[in-house]
Structures are given as C-alpha cells and as structure tokens.
VMD Tcl script that builds the backbone (N, CA, C; Angstrom):
set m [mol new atoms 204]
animate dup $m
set s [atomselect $m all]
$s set {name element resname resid chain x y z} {
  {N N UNK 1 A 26.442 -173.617 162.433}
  {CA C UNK 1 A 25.768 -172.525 163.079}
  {C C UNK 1 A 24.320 -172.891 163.407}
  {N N UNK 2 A 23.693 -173.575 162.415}
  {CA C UNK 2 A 22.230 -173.396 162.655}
  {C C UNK 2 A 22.000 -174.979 164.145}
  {N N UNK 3 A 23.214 -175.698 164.139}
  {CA C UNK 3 A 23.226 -176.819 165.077}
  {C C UNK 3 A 22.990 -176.054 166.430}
  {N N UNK 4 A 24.175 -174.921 166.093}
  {CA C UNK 4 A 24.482 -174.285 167.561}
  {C C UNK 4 A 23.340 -173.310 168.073}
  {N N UNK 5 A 22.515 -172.914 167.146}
  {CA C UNK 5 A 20.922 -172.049 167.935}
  {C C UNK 5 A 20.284 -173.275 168.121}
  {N N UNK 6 A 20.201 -174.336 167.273}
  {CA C UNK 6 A 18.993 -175.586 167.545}
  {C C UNK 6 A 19.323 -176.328 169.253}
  {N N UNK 7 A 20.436 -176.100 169.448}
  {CA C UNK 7 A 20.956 -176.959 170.852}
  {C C UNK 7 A 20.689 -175.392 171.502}
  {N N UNK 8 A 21.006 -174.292 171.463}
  {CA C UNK 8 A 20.010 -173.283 172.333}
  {C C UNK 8 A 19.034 -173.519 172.806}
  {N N UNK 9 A 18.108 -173.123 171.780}
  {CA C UNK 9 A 16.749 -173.248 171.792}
  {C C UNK 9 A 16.704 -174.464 172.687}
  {N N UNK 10 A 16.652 -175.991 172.255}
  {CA C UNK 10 A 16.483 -176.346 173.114}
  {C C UNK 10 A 17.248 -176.617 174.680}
  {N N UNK 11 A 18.004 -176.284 174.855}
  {CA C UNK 11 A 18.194 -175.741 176.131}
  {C C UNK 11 A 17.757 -175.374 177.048}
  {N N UNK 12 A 17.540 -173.804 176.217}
  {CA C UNK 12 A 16.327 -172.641 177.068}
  {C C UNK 12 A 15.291 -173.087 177.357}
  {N N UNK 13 A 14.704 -174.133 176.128}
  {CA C UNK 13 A 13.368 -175.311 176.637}
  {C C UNK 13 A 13.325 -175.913 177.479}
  {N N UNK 14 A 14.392 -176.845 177.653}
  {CA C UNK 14 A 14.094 -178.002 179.135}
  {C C UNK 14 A 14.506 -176.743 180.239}
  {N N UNK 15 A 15.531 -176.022 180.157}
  {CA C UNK 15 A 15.385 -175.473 181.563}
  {C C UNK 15 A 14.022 -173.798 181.914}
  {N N UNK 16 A 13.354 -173.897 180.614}
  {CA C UNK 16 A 12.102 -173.126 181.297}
  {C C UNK 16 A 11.023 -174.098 181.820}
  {N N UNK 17 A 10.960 -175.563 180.814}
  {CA C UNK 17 A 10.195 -176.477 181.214}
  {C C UNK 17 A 10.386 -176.834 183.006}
  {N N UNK 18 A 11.829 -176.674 183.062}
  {CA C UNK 18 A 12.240 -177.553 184.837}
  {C C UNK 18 A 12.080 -176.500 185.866}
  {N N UNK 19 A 11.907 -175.361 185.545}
  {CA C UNK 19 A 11.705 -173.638 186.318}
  {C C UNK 19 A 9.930 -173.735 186.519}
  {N N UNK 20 A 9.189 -174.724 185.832}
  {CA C UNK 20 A 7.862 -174.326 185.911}
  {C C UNK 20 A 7.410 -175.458 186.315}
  {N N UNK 21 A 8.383 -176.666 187.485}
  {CA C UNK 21 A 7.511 -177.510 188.121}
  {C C UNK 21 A 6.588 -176.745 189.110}
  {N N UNK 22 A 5.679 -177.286 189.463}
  {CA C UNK 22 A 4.918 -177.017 190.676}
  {C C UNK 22 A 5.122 -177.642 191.981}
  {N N UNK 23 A 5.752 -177.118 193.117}
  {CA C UNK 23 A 6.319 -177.995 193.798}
  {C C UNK 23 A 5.162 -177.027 195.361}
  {N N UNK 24 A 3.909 -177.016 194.854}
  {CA C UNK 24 A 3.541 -176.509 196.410}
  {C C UNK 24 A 2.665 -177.835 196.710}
  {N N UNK 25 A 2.866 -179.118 196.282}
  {CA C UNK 25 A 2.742 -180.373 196.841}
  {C C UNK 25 A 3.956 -180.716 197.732}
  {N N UNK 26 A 5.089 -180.528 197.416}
  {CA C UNK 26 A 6.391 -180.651 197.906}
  {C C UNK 26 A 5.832 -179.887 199.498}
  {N N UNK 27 A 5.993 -178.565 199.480}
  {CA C UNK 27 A 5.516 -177.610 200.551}
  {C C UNK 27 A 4.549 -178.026 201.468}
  {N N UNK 28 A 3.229 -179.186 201.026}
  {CA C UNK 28 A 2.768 -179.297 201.799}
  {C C UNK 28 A 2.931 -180.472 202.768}
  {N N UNK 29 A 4.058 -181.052 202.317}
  {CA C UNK 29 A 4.253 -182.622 203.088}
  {C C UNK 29 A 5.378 -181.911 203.948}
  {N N UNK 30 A 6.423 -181.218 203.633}
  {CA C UNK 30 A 7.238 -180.893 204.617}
  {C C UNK 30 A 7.560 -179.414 203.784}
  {N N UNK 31 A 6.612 -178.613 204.906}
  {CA C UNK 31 A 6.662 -177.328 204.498}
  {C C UNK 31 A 7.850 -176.393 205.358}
  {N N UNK 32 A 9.290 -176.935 205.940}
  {CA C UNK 32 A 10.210 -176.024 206.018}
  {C C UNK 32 A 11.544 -176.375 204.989}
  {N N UNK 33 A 11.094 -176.625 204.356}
  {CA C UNK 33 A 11.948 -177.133 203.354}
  {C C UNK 33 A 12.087 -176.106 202.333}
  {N N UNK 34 A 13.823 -176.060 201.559}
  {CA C UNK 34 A 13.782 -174.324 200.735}
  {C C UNK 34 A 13.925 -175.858 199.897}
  {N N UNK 35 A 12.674 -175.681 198.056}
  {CA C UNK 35 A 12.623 -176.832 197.236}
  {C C UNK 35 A 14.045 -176.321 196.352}
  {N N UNK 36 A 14.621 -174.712 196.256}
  {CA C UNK 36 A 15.108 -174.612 195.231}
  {C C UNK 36 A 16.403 -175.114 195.642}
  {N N UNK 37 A 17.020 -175.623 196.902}
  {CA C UNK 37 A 18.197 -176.098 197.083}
  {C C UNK 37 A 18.273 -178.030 197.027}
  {N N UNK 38 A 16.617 -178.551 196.307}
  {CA C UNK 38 A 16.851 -179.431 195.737}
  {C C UNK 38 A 17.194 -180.236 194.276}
  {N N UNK 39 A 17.826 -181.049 193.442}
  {CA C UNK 39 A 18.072 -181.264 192.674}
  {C C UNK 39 A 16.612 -181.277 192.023}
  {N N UNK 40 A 16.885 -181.383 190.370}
  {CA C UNK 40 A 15.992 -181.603 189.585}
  {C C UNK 40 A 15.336 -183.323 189.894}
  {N N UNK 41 A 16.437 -184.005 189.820}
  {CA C UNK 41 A 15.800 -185.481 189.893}
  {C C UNK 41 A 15.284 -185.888 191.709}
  {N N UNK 42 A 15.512 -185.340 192.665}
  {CA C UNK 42 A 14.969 -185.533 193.657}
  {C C UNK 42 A 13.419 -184.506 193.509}
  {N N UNK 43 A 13.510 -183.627 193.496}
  {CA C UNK 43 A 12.040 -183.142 192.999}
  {C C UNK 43 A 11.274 -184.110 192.179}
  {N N UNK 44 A 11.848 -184.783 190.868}
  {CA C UNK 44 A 11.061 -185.535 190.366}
  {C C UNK 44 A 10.408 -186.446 191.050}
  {N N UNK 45 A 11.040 -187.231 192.081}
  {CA C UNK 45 A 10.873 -188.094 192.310}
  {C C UNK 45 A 9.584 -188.292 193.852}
  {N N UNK 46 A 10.045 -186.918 194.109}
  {CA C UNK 46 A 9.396 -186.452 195.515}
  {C C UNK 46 A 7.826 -186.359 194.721}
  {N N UNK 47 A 7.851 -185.715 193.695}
  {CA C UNK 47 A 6.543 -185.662 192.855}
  {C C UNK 47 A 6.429 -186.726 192.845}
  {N N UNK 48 A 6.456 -187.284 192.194}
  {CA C UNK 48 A 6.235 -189.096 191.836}
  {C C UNK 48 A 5.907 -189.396 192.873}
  {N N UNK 49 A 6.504 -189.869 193.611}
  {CA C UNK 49 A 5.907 -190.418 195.128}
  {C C UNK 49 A 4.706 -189.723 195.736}
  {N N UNK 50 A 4.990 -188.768 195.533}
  {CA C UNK 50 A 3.358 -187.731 196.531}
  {C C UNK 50 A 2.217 -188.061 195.480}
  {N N UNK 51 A 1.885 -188.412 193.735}
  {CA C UNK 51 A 1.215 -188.535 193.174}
  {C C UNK 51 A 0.875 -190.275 193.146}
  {N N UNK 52 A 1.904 -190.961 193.389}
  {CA C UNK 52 A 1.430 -192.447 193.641}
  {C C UNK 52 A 0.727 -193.141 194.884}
  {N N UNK 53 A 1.745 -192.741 195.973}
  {CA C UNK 53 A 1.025 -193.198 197.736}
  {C C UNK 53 A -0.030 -192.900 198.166}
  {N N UNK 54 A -0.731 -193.799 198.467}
  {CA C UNK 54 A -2.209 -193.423 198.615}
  {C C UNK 54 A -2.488 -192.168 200.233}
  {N N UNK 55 A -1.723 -192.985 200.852}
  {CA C UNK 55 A -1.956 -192.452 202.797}
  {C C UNK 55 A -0.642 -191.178 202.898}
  {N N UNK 56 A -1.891 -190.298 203.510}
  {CA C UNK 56 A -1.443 -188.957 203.364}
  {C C UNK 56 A -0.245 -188.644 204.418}
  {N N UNK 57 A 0.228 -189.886 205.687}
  {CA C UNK 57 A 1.066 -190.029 206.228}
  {C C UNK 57 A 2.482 -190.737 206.146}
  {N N UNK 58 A 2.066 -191.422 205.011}
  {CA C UNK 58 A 2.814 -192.040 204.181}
  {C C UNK 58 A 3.769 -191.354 203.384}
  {N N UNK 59 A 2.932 -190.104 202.458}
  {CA C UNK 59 A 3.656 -188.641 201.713}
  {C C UNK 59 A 4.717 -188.317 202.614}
  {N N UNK 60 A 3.986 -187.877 203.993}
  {CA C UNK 60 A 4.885 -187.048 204.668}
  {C C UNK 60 A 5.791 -187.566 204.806}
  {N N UNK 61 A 6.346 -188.623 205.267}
  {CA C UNK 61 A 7.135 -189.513 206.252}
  {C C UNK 61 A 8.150 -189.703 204.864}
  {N N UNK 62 A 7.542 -189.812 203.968}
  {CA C UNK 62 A 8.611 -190.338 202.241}
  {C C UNK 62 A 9.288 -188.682 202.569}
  {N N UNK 63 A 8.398 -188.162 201.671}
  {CA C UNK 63 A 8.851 -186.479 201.442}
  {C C UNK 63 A 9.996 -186.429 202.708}
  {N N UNK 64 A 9.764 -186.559 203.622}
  {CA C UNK 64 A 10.709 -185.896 204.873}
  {C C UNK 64 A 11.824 -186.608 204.447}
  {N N UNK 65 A 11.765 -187.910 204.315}
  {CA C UNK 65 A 12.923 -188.484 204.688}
  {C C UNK 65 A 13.734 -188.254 203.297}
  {N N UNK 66 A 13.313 -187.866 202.224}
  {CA C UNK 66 A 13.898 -187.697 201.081}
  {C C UNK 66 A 14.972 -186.193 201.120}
  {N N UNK 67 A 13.752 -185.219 201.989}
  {CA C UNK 67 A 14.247 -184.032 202.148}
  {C C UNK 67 A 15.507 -183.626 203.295}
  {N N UNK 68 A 16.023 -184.225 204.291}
  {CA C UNK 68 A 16.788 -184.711 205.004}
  {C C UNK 68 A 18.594 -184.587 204.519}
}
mol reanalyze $m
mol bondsrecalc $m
mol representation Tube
mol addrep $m
C-alpha cells in the first residue's frame, strides 16, 4: 500500500512538473503553433535548441521545422 501512494505522489509530481513548462519561447519562434498538441520530448527539445542557438533566425527556422 504505502508503494502504491509513493508511485502516486510521484506521478502527480512529474506530471505537475511537465504542465508548468514555459513554452511562450516556443510561441515566439513560430507563433501559430497549438504547443499542447506537442509531445513532452519534442517540447524539450524545441527548448533546448531555442536556449543553445545563438542567431535568432536560426531558432525560427529549427522551431518551424521541428513544429511541421
């Protein structure tokens, strides 16, 4: 029993943690895009990329083509 609230709990954790990315970086490289019909690991990654590439045309052109 006490396994089965501990695997709850954390549960409810990673998925309030994954409900509270910030994705209005996402929005601004290709802002007709709906983010919630993307996966968790493509969001990650779309983050990742918009926080590493230096050239702000560079974002876009990644972001788009990811979002596609």
């Amino acid at each position: 029993m006490k396994t089965l609230i501990a695997s709850a709990a954390l549960a409810l954790t990673a998925f309030s943690a994954s409900a509270m990315v910030d994705t209005s970086a996402i929005e601004q490289y290709a802002p007709n895009v709906d983010v919630s019909t993307l996966s968790e690991a493509e969001v990650n990654s779309i983050l990742s990329a918009i926080h590493s590439i230096e050239s702000a045309s560079e974002k876009r052109a990644f972001v788009q083509a990811l979002v596609k």
